[in-house]
N, C-alpha and C positions, 0 to 999 in steps of 0.2 A: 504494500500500500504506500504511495507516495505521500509524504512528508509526515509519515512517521520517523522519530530519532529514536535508534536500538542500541543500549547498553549490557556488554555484558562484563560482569565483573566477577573474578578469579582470586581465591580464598582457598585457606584451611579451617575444617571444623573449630570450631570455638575464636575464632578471627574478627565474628561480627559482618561477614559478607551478605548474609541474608538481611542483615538490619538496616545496613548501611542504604540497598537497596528499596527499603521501606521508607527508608528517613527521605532518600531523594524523590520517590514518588509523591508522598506526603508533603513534601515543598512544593512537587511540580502542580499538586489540584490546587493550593495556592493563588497560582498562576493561572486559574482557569482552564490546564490540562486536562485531556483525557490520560490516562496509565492505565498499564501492567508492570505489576511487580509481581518475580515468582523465583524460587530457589527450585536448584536440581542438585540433588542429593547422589553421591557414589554412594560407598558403605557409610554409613552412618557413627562415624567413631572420632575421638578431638582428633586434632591433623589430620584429618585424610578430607585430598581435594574437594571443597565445596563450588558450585557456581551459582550465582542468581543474575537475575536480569532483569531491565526494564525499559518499555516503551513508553512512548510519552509522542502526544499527537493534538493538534489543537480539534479535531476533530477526532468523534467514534472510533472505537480501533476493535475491529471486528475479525482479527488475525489470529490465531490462539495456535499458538506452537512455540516450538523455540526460538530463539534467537540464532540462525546462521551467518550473516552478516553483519554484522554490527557498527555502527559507527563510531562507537568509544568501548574501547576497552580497559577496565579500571583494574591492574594489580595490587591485593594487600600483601601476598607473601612474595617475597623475590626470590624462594630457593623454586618456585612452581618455574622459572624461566629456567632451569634446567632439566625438568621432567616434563613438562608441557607446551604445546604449541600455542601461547598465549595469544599470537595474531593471528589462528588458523579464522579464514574469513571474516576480519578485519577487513573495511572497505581502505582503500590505496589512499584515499582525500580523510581518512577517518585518521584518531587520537586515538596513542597510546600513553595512558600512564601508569607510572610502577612505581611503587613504594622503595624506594633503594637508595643507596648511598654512590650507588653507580653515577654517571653522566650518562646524557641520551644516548650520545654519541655510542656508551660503550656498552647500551641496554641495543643501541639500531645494530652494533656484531654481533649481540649474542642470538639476538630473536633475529634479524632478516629482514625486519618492517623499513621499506622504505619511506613510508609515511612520517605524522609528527608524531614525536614522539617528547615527552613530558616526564620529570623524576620529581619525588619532591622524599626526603627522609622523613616519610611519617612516624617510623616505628618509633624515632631519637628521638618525635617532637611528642609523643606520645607518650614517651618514658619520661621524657624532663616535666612533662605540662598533667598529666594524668595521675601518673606515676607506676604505668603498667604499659609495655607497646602493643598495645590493642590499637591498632590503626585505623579504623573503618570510618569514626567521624572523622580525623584528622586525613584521611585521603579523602572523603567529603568534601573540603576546602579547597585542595587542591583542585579536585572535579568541576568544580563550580566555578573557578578562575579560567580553566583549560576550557573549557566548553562554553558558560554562558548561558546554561539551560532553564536556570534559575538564581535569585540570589541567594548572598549569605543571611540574609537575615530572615526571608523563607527558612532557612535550615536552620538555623537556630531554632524559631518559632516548631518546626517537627520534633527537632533535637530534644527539645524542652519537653514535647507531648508525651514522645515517644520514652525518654530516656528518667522525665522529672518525677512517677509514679514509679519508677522500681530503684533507683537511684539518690543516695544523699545530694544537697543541692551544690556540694563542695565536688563531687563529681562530675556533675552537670557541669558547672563552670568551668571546670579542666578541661571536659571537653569543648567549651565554645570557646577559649584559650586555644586551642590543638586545633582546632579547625583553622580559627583566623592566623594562625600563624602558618600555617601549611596554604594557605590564601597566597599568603604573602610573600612563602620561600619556596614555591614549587619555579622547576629550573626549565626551560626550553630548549633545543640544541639549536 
């Protein structure tokens, strides 16, 4: 369906990939979006690869499958760029971004993608700012800077919904700390 934008985004169990995906939908109805948001589950165990996904259409989206092509694709873990074909149908004009301490440059030899490609070190800004590298809001930020899909202050306002009833508020705020700072230091090549 044309001018739907398709994310998929690339995790290990307990990472927060399924969430993370929920928080950017919930920003995108915001925006007067139509979405999908849906996780696809391998075995069901912490670390072992998780993927979710989401579309997002200003109009109906009457598509129900997965995601093959995508136009963004979001990395939380940077050791899946070794066991996984993280750009497998990745559109050529689409964004890659990865969680890593790498430079684009050296995430475009490992993966292949000649497209753009984006790093921002969530895990570090998630350990300094949270105090745990749970990176999935703090690649959040990053997302929202690369892409434009929605703002930051839409995610917040999710962040908050989503995150301020199971979460102390000293939590919360770490993480809108980790977001905006990954806003701020996600790198281009």
């Amino acid at each position: 369906m044309p001018g739907i934008v398709e994310i998929r985004w690339h995790g290990r169990g307990g990472q927060g990939v399924k969430t993370a995906a929920e928080i950017l939908a919930e920003a995108a109805i915001t925006d007067g979006k139509y979405i999908q948001s849906f996780p696809e589950y391998g075995p069901e165990r912490m670390g072992a690869p998780v993927l979710a996904y989401n579309r997002l259409s200003d109009e109906r989206i009457d598509l129900h499958s997965n995601v093959y092509a995508p136009d963004h694709v979001v990395v939380l873990d940077p050791t899946l760029l070794d066991s996984t074909d993280v750009a497998e149908g990745l559109r050529k004009e689409g964004t890659l971004l990865v969680n890593t301490s790498m430079t684009p440059d050296q995430v475009r030899k490992k993966t292949g993608f000649p497209g753009r490609i984006l790093t921002v070190d969530a895990s570090k800004i998630a350990k300094e700012e949270i105090g745990r590298p749970i990176a999935n809001t703090t690649c959040l930020g990053a997302f929202v800077k690369a892409s434009g899909i929605t703002n930051l202050e839409n995610v917040k306002h999710s962040i908050r919904g989503h995150l301020g009833s199971k979460l102390d508020e000293k939590v919360v705020q770490a993480n809108m700390r980790a977001l905006e700072r990954a806003y701020q230091e996600v790198v281009e090549a």
